[in-house]
Backbone as CSV, one residue per row, in Angstrom:
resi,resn,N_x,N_y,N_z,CA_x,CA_y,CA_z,C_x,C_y,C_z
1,UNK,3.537,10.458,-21.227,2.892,9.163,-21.294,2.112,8.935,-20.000
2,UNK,0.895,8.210,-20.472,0.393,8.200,-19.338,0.604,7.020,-18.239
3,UNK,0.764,6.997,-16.637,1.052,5.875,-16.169,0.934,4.569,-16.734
4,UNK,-0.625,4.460,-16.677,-1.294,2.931,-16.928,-0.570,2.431,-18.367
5,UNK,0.170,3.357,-19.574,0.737,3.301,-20.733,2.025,2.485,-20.268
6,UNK,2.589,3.445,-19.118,3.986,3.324,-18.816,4.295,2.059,-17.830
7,UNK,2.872,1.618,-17.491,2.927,0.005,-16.491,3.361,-0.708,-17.943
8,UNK,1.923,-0.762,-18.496,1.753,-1.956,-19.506,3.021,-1.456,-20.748
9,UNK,3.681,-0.771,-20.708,4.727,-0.911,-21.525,6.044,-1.271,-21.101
10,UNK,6.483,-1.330,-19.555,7.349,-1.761,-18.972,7.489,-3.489,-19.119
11,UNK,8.925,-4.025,-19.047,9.226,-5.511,-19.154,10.070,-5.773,-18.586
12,UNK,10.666,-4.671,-17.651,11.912,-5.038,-16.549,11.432,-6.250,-15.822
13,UNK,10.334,-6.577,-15.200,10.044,-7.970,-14.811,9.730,-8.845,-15.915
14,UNK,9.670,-9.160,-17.052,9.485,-9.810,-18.193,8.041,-9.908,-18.372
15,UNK,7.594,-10.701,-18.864,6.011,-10.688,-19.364,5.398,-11.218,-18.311
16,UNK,5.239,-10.733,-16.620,4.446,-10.883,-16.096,3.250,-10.381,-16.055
17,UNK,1.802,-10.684,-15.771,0.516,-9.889,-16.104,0.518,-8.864,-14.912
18,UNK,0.254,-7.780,-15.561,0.098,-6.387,-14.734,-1.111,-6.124,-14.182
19,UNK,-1.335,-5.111,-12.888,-2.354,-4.480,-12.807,-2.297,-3.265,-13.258
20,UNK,-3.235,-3.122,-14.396,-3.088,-1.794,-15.190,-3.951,-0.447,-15.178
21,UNK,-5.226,-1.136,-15.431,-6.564,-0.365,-14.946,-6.412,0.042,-13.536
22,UNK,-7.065,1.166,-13.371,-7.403,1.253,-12.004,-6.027,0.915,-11.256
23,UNK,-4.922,0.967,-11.046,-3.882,0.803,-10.182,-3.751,1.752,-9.133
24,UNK,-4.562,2.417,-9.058,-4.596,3.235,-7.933,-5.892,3.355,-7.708
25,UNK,-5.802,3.330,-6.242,-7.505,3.748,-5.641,-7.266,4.998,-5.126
26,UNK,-8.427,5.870,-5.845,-8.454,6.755,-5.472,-9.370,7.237,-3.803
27,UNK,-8.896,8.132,-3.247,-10.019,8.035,-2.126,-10.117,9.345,-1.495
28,UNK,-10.571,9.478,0.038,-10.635,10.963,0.274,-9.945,11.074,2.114
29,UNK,-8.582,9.804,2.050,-8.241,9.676,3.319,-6.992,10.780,2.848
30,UNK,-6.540,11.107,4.221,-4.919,12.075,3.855,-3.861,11.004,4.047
31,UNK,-4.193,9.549,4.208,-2.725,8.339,3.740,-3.025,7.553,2.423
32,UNK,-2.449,7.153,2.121,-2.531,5.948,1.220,-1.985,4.401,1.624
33,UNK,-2.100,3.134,1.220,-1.956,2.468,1.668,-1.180,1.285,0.623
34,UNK,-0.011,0.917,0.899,0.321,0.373,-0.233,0.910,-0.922,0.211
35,UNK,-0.023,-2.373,-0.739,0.510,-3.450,-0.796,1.538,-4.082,-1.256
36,UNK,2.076,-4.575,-1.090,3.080,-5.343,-2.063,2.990,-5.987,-3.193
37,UNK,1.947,-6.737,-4.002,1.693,-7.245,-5.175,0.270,-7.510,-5.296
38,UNK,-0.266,-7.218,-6.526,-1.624,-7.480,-6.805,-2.016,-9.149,-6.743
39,UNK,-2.616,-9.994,-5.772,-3.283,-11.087,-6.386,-4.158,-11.008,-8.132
40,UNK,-4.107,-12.258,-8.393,-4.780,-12.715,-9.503,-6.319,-12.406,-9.114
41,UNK,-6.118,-12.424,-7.733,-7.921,-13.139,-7.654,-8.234,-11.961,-6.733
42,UNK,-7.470,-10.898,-6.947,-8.188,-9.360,-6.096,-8.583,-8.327,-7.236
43,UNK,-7.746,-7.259,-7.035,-8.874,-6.261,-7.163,-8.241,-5.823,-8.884
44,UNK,-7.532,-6.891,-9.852,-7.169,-6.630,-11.004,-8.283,-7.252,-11.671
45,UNK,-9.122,-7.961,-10.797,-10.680,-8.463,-11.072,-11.688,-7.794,-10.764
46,UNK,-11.577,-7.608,-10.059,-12.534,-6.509,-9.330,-12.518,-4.980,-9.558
47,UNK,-11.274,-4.346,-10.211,-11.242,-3.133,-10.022,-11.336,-2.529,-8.694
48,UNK,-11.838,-2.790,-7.590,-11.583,-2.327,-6.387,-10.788,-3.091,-5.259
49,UNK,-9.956,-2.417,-4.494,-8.970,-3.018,-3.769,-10.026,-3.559,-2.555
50,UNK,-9.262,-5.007,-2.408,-10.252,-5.637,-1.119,-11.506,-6.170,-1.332
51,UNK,-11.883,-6.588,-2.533,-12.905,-6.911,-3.423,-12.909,-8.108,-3.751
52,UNK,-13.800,-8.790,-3.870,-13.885,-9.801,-5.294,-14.606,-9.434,-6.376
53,UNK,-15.177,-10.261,-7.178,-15.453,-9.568,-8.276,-17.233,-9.699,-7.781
54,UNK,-17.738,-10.622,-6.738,-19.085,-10.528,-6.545,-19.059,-9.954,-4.868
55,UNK,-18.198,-8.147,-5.591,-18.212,-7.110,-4.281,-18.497,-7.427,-2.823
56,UNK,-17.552,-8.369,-2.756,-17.498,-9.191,-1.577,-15.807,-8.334,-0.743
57,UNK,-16.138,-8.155,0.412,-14.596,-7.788,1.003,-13.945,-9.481,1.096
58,UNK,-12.670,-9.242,0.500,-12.035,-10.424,1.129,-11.299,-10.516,2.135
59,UNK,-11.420,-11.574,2.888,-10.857,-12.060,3.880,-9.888,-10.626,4.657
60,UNK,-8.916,-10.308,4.223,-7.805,-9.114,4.715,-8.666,-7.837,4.252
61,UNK,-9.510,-8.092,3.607,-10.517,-6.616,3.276,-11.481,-6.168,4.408
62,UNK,-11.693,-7.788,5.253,-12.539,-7.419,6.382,-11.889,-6.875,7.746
63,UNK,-10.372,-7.552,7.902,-9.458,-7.330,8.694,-9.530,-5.269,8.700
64,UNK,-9.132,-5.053,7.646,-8.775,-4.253,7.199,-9.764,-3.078,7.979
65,UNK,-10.989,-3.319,7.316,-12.233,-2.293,7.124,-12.564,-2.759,8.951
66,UNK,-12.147,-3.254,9.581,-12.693,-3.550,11.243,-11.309,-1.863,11.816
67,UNK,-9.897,-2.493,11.423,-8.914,-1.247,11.929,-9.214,0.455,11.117
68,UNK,-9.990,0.128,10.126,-10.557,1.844,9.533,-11.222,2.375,10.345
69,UNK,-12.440,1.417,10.653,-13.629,1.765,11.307,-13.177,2.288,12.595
70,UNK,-12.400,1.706,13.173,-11.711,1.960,14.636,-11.644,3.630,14.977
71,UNK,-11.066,4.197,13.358,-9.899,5.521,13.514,-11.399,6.210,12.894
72,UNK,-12.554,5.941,11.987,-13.244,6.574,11.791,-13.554,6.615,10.133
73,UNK,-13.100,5.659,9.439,-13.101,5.438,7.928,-13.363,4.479,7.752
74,UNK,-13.923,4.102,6.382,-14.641,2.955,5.421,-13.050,2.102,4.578
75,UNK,-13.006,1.217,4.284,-11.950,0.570,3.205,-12.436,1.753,2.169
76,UNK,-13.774,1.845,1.677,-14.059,2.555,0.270,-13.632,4.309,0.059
77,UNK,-12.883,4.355,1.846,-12.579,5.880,2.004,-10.673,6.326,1.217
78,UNK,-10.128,5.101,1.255,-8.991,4.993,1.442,-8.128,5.103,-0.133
79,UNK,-7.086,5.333,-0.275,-6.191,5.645,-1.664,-5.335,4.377,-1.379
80,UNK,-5.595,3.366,-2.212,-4.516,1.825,-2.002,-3.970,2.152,-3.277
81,UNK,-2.792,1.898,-3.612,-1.945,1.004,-4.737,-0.923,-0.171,-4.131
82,UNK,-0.388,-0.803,-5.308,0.722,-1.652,-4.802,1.888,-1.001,-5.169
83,UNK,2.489,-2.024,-4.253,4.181,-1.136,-4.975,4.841,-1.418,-6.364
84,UNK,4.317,-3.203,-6.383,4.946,-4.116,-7.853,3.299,-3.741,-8.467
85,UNK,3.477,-3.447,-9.744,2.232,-3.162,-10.605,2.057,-4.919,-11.305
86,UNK,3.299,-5.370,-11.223,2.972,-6.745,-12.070,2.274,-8.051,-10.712
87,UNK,1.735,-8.672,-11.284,1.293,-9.942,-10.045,2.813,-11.432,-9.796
88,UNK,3.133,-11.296,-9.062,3.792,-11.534,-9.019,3.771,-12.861,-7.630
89,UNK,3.820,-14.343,-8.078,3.649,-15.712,-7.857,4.894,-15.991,-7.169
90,UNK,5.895,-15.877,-7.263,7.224,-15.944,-6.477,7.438,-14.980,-5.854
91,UNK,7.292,-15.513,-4.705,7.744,-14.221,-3.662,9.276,-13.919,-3.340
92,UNK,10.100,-14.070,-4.116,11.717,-14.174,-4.426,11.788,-12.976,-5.531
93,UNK,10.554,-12.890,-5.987,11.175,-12.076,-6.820,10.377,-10.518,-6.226
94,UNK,10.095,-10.576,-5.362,9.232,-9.400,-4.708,10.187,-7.944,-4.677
95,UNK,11.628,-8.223,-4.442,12.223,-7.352,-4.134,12.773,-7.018,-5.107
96,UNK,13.003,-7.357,-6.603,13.541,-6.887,-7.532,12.209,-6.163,-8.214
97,UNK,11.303,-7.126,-8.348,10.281,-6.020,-9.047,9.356,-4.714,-8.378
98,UNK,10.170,-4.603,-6.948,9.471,-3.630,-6.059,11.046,-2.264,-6.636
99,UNK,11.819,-2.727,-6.580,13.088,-1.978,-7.244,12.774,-1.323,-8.297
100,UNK,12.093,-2.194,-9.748,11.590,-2.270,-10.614,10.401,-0.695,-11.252
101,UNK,9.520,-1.145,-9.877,8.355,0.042,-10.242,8.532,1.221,-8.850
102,UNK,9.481,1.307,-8.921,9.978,2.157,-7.713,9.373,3.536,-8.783
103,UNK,10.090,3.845,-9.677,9.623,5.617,-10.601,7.829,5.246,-10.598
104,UNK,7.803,4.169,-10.863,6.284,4.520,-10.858,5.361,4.818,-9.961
105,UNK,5.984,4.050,-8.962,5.480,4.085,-7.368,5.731,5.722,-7.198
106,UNK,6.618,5.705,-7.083,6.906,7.440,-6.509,6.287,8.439,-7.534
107,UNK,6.215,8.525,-8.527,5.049,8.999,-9.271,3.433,9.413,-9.012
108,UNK,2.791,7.975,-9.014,1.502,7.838,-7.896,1.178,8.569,-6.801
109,UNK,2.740,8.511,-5.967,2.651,9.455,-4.545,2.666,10.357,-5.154
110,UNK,3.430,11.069,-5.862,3.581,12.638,-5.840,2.503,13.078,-6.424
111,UNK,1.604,12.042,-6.986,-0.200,12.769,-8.196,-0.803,12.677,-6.886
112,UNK,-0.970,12.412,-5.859,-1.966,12.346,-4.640,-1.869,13.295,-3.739
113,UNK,-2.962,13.463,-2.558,-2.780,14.546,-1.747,-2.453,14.025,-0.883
114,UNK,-2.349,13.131,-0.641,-1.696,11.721,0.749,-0.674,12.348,1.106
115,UNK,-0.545,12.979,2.942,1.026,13.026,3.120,1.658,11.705,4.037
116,UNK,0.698,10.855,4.084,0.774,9.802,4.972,0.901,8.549,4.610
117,UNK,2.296,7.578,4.306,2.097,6.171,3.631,1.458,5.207,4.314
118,UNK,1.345,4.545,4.476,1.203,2.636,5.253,1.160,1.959,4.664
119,UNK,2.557,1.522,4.841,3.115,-0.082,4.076,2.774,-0.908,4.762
120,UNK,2.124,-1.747,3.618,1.791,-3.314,4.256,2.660,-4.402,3.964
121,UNK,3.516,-4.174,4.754,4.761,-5.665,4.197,6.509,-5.062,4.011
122,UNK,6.938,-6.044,4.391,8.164,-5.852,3.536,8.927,-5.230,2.882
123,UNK,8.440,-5.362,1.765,8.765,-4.796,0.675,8.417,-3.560,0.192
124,UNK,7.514,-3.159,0.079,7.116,-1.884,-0.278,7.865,-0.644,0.450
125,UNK,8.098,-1.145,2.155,8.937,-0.287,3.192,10.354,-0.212,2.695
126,UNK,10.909,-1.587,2.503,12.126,-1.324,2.293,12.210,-0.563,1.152
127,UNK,11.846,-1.228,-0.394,11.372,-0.083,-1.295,11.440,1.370,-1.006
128,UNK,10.808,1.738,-0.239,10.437,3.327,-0.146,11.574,3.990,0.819
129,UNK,12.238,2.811,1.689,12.972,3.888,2.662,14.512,3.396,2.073
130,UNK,14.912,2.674,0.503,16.299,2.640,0.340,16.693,1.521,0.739
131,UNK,16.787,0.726,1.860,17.503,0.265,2.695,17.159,-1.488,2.950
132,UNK,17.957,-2.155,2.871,17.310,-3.575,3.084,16.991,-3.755,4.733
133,UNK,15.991,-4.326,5.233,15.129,-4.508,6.377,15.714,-5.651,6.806
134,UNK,16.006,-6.334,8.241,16.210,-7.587,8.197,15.079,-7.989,9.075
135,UNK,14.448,-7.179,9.888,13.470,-8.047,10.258,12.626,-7.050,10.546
136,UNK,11.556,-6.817,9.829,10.522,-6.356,9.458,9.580,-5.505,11.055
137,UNK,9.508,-6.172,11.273,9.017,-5.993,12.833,9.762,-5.046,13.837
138,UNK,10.736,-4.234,13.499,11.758,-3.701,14.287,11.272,-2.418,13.327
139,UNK,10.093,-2.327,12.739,10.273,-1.058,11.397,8.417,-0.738,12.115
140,UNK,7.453,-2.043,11.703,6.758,-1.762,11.957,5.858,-0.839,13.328
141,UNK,5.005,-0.062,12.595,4.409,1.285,13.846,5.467,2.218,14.308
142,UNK,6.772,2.046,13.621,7.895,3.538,13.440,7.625,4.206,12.508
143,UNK,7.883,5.801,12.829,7.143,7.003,11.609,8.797,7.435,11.454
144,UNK,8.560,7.459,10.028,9.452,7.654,9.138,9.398,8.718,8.089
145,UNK,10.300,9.822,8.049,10.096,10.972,7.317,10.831,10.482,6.034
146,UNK,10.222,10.830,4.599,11.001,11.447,3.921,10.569,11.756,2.448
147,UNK,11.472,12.529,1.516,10.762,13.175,0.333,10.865,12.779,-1.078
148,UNK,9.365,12.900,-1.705,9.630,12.707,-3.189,9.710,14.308,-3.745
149,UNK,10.617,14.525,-4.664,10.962,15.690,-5.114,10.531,16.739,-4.302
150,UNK,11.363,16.604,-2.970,10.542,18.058,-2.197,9.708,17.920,-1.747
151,UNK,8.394,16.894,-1.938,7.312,16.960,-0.848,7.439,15.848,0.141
152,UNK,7.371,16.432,1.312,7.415,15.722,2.448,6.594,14.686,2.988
153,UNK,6.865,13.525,3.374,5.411,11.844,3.304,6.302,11.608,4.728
154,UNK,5.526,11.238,5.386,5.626,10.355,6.689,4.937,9.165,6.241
155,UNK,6.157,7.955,6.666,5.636,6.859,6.125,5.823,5.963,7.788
156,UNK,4.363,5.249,7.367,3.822,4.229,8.896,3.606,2.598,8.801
157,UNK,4.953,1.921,8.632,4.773,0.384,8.305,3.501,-0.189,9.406
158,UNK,2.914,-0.982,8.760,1.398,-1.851,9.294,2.290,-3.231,8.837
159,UNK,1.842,-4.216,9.811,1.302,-5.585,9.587,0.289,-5.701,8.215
160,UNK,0.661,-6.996,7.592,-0.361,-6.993,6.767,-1.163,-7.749,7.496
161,UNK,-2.666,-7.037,6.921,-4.388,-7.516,7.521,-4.305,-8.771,7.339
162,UNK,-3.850,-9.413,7.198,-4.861,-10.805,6.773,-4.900,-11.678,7.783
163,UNK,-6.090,-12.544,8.150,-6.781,-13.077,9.294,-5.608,-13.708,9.472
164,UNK,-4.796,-14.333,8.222,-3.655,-15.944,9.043,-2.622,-15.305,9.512
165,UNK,-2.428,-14.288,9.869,-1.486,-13.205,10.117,-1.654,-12.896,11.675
166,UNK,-1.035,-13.680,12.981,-1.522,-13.732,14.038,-1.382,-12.266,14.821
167,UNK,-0.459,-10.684,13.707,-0.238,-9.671,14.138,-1.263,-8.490,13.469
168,UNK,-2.102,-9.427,12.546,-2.968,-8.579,11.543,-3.456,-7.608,11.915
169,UNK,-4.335,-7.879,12.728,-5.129,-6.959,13.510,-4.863,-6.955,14.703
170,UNK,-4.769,-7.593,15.877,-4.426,-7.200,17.290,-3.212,-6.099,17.495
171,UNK,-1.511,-6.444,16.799,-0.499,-5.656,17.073,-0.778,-4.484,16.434
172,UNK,-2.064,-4.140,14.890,-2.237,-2.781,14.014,-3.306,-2.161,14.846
173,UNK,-3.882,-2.480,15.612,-4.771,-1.341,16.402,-3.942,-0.546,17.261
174,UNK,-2.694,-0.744,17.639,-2.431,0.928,18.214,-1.429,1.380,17.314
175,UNK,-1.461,1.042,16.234,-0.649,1.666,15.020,-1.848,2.521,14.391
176,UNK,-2.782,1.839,14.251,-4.223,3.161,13.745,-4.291,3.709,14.733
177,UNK,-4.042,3.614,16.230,-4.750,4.956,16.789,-3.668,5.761,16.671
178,UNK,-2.242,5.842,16.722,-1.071,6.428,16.491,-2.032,6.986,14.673
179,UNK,-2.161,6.671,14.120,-2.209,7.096,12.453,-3.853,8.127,12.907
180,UNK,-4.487,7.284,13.895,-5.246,8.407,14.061,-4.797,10.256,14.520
181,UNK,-4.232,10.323,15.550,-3.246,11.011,16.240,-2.325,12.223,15.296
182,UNK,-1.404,10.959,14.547,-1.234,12.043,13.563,-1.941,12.844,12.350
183,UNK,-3.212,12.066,12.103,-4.090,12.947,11.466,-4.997,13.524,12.075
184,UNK,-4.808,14.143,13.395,-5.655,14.851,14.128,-4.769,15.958,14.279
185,UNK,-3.338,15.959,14.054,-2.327,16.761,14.739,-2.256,17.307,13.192
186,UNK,-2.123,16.966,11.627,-1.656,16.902,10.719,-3.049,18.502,10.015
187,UNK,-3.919,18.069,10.921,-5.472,19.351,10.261,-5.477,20.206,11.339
188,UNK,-4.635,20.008,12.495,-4.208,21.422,13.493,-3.110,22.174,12.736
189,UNK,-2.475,22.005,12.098,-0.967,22.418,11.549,-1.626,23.452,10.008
C-alpha cells in the first residue's frame, strides 16, 4: 500500500483532516527536516512546505530560508515532512498522534537519502528518540545517533523558526553551522 493510501486510511487519531498529498518534500539536501503538525493554512494548501498558496514564504518560511542561506541552501533545496500527518488544533494531543504516525514517519526516513534529521519541536524529537523530554532545550543542538532498520540517522533538534520564537533564529545559527560541519565531514567519509 502506498503511504499517502496508508495516511488517509489511518483513524488512530479519529477523523482529523490529514496532510496527504505531497507529505513529503522532496529535495536534494543530505537532512531532512521535520515539523510537528501540518497547519490548515500551510503547505496542505500550498503543496509546498513554507508556502502559502499565493507562493509566498510564510512568516517561519522566511526565518527559515535566512538559517539555509547561512550554511549554503534554498528552503526549495530541503526534504521537510511532519511527524503527525493529521492537522492537529490541540496541542495536547500532539504527543499521542506523533506516537500514532511514528511507522509512517520512520517509513519516509528509510525511502530518503537523508542521513541527517532536524527536529523542529518537541515532539517529533521525543517521537524519534523513544523517550519523554522534559525540557526541550537541554536536547536542542545535541547530535544524536540512531537506527531505522539498520540504517544509521544522526538526528539534530532546532528551535522552531518562527519570528515569535525569541530562540528562532539567533540560538539556530550555530546549530546550522554545527549541521554545516557535519555535512562537510559526512562527503569526506
Amino acid at each position: 500500500m502506498k503511504l499517502c493510501e496508508k495516511i488517509k486510511n489511518c483513524k488512530l487519531c479519529g477523523e482529523l483532516p490529514k496532510l496527504i498529498e505531497n507529505n513529503i518534500q522532496v529535495g536534494t539536501t543530505p537532512f531532512i527536516i521535520i515539523g510537528e503538525s501540518p497547519a490548515k493554512d500551510g503547505w496542505i494548501e500550498s503543496k509546498r512546505a513554507f508556502y502559502n498558496t499565493k507562493d509566498k514564504l510564510q512568516a517561519s518560511g522566511r526565518v527559515l530560508e535566512k538559517l539555509l542561506n547561512n550554511i549554503g541552501f534554498s528552503i526549495n533545496d530541503i526534504y521537510f515532512t511532519e511527524c503527525c500527518k493529521c492537522i492537529i488544533e490541540d496541542r495536547n494531543k500532539l504527543e499521542n498522534c506523533s506516537k500514532n504516525c511514528m511507522p509512517i514517519l520512520l517509513e519516509q526516513l528509510n525511502d530518503t537519502p537523508c542521513k541527517i534529521i532536524l527536529t523542529m519541536g518537541l515532539h517529533p524529537t521525543q517521537a524519534l528518540l523513544n523517550k519523554k523530554i522534559q525540557k526541550y532545550s537541554n536536547y536542542v543542538g545535541k547530535e544524536f545517533d540512531f537506527e531505522i532498520n539498520g540504517r544509521k540517522f544522526l538526528l539534530l533538534p532546532i528551535y522552531h523558526p518562527s519570528p515569535l520564537n525569541p530562540k528562532g533564529y539567533k540560538e539556530n545559527v550555530p546549530i546550522f553551522e554545527k549541521l554545516k560541519s557535519i555535512i562537510a565531514n559526512l562527503r569526506c567519509v
